[in-house]
TORROLUM-460581 format. One record per atom (N, C-alpha, C): residue in one letter; x, z, y; atom name. Coordinates in Angstrom, 3 decimals, padded with zeros to 6 digits. Layout:
N
+------+----------+----------+----------+------+
: code :        x :        z :        y : site :
+------+----------+----------+----------+------+
:    A :        X :        Z :        Y :   CA :
...
+------+----------+----------+----------+------+
***
This chain:
68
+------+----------+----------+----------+------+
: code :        x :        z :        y : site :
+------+----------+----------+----------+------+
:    X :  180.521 :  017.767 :  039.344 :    N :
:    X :  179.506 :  017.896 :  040.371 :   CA :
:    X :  179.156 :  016.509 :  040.869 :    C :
:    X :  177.550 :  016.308 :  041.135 :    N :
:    X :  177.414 :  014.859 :  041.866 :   CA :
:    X :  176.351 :  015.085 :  042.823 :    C :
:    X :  176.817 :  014.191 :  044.154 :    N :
:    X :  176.006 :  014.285 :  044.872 :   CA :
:    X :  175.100 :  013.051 :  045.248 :    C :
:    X :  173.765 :  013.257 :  045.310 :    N :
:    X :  172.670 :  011.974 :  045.244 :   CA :
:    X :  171.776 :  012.465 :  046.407 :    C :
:    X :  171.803 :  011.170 :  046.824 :    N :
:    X :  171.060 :  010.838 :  047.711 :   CA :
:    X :  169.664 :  010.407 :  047.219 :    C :
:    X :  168.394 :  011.105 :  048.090 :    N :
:    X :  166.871 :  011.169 :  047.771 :   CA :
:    X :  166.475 :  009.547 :  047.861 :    C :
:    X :  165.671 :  008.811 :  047.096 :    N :
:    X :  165.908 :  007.381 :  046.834 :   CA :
:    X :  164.617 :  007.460 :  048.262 :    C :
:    X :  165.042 :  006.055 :  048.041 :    N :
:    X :  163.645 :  005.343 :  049.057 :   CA :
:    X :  163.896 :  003.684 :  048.405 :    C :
:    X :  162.571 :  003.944 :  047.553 :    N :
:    X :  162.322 :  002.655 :  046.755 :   CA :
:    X :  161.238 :  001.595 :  047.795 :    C :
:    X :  161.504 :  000.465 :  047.472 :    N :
:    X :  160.390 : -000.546 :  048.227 :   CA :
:    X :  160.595 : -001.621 :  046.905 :    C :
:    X :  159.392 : -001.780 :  046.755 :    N :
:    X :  158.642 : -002.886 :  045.295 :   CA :
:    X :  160.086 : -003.051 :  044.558 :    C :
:    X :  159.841 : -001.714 :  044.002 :    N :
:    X :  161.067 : -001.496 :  042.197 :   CA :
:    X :  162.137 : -001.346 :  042.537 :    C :
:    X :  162.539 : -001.687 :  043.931 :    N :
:    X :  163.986 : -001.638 :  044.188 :   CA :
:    X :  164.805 : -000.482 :  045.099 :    C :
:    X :  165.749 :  000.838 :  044.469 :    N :
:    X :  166.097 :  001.602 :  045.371 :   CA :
:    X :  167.416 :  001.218 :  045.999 :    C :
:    X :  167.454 :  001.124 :  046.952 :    N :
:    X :  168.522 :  000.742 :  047.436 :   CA :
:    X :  169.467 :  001.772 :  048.361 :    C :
:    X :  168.718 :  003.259 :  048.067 :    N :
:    X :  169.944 :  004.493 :  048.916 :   CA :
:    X :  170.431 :  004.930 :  047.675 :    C :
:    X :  169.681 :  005.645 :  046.732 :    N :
:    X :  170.227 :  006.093 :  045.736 :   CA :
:    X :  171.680 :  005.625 :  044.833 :    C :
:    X :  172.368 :  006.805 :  045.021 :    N :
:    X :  173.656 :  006.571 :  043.933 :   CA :
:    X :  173.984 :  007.773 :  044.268 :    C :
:    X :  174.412 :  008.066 :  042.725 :    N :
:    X :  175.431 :  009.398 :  042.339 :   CA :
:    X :  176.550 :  009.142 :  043.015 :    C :
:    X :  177.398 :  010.452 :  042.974 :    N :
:    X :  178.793 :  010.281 :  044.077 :   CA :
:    X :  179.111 :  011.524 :  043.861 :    C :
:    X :  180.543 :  011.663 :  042.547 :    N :
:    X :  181.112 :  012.297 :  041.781 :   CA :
:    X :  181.979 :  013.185 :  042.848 :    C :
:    X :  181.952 :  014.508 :  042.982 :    N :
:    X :  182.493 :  015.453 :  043.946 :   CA :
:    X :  183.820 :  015.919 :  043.302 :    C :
:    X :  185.065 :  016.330 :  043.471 :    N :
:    X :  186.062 :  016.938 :  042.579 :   CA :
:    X :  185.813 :  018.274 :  043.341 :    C :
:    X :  186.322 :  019.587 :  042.048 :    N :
:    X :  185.924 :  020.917 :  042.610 :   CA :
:    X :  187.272 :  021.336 :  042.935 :    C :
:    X :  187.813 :  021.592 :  043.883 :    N :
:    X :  188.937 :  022.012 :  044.146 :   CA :
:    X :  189.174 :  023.455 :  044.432 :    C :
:    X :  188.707 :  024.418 :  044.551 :    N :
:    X :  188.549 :  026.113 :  044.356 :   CA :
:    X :  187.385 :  026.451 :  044.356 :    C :
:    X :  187.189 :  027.514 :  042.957 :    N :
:    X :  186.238 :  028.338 :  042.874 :   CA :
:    X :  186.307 :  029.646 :  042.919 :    C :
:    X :  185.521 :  030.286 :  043.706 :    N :
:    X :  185.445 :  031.526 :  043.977 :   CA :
:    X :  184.069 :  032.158 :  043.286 :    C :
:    X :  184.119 :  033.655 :  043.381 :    N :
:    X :  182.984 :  033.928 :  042.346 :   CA :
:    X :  181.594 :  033.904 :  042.919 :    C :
:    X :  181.573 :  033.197 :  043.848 :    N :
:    X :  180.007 :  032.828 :  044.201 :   CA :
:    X :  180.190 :  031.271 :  045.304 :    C :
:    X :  181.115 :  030.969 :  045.281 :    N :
:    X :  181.001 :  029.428 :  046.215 :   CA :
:    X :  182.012 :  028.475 :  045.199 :    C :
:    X :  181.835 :  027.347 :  045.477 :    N :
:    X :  182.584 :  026.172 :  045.237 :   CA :
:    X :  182.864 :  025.244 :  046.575 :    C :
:    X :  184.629 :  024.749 :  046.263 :    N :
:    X :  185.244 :  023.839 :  047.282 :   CA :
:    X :  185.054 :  022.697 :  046.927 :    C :
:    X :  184.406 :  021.744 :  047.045 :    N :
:    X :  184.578 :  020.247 :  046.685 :   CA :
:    X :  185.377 :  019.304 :  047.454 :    C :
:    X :  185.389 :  018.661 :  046.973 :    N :
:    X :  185.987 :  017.473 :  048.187 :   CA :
:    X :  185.569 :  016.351 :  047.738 :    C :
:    X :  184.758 :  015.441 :  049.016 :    N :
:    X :  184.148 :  014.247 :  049.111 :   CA :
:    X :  185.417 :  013.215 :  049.116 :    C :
:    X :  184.691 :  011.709 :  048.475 :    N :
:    X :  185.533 :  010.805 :  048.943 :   CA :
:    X :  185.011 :  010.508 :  050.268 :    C :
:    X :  186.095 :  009.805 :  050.944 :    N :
:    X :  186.508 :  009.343 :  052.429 :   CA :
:    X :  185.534 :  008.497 :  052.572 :    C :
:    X :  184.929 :  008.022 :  053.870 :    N :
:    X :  184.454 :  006.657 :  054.230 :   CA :
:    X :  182.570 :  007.206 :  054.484 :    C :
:    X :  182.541 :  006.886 :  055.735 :    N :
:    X :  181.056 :  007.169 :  055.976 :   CA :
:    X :  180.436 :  005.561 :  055.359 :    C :
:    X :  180.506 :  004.592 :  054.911 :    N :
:    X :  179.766 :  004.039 :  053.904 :   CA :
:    X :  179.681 :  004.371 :  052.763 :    C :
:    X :  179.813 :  005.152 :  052.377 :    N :
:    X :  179.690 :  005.673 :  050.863 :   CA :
:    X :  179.118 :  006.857 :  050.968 :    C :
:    X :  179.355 :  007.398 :  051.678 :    N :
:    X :  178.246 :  009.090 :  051.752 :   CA :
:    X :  178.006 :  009.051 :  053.250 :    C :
:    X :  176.670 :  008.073 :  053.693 :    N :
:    X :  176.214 :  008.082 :  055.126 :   CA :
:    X :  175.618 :  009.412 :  055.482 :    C :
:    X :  175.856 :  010.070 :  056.724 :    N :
:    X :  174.709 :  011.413 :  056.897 :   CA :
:    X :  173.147 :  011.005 :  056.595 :    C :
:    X :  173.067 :  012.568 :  056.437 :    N :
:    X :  171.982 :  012.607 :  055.616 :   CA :
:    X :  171.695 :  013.744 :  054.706 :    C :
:    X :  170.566 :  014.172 :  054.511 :    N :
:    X :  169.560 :  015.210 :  052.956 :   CA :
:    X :  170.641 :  014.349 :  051.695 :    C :
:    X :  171.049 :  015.212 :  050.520 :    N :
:    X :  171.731 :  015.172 :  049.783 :   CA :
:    X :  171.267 :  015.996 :  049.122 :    C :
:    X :  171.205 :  015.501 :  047.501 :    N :
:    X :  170.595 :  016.867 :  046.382 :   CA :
:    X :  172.446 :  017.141 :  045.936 :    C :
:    X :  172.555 :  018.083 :  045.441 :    N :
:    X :  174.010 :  018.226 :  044.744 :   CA :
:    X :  173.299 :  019.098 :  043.363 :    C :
:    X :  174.362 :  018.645 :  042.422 :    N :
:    X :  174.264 :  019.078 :  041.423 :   CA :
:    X :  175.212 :  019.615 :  040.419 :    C :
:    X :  175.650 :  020.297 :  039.727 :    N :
:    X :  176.552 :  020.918 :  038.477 :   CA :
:    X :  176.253 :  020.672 :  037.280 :    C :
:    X :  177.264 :  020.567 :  036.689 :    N :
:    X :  177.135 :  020.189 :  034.803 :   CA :
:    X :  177.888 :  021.245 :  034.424 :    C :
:    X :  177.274 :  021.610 :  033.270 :    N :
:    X :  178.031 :  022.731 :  032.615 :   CA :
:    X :  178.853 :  021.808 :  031.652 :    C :
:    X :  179.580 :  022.636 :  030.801 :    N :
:    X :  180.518 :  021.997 :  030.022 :   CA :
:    X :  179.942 :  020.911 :  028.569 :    C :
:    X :  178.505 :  021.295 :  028.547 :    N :
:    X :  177.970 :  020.311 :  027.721 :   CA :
:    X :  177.508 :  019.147 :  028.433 :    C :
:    X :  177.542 :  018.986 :  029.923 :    N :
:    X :  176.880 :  017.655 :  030.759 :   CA :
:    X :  175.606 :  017.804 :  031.441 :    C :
:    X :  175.115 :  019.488 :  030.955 :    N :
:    X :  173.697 :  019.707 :  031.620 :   CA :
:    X :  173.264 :  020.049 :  033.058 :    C :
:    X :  172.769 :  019.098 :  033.753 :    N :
:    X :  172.892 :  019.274 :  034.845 :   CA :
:    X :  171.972 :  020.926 :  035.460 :    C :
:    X :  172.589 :  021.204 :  036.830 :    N :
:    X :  171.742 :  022.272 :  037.395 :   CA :
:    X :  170.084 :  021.798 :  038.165 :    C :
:    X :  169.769 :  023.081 :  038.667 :    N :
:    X :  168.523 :  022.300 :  039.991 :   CA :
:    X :  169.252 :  022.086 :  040.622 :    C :
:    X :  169.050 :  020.867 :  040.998 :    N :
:    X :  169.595 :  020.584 :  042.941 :   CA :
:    X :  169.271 :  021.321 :  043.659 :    C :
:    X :  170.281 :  021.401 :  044.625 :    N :
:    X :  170.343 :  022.574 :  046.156 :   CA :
:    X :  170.320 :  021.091 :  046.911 :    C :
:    X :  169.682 :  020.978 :  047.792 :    N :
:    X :  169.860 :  020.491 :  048.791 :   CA :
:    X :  171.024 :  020.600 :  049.869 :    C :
:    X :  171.637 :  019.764 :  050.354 :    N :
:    X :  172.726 :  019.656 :  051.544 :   CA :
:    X :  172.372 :  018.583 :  052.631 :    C :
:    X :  173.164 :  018.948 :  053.568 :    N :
:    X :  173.399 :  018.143 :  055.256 :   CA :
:    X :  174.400 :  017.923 :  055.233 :    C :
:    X :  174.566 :  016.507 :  054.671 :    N :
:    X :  175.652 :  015.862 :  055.245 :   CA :
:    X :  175.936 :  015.280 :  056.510 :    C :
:    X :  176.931 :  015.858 :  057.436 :    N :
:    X :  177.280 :  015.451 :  058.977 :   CA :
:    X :  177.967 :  013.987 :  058.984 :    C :
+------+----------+----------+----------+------+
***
C-alpha cells in the first residue's frame, strides 16, 4: 500500500509529492489496518490518495484520506 500526497508543482518542480509505503498489519474482509511511519515531517496533515497493489504490482483507484 502507498500513500501520496496530491502534488503542487511550481515551474517543473513538485516539491509535496512522495510515495510513503504503508505496512498492512490486519485484514479483515472489508477493511485494512495499516500502520504509518512516525514523524509529522514525513506525512504532514493533509488530502492523501492511498493506494493497493495486487500481487502483480497493479495499483488500485485511489480513495482519498485525512490525514490528522
Amino acid at each position: 500500500m502507498r500513500l501520496t500526497r496530491p502534488g503542487s508543482a511550481t515551474h517543473v518542480t513538485d516539491f509535496d509529492q512522495r510515495p510513503i509505503a504503508l505496512r498492512v498489519v490486519r485484514r479483515d474482509k472489508d477493511a485494512l489496518t495499516v500502520s504509518v511511519p512516525g514523524g509529522s515531517s514525513l506525512i504532514p496533515p493533509g488530502w492523501y490518495m492511498v493506494f493497493a497493489t495486487d500481487r502483480d504490482g497493479i495499483p488500485s483507484r485511489a480513495a482519498w484520506v485525512h490525514v490528522r
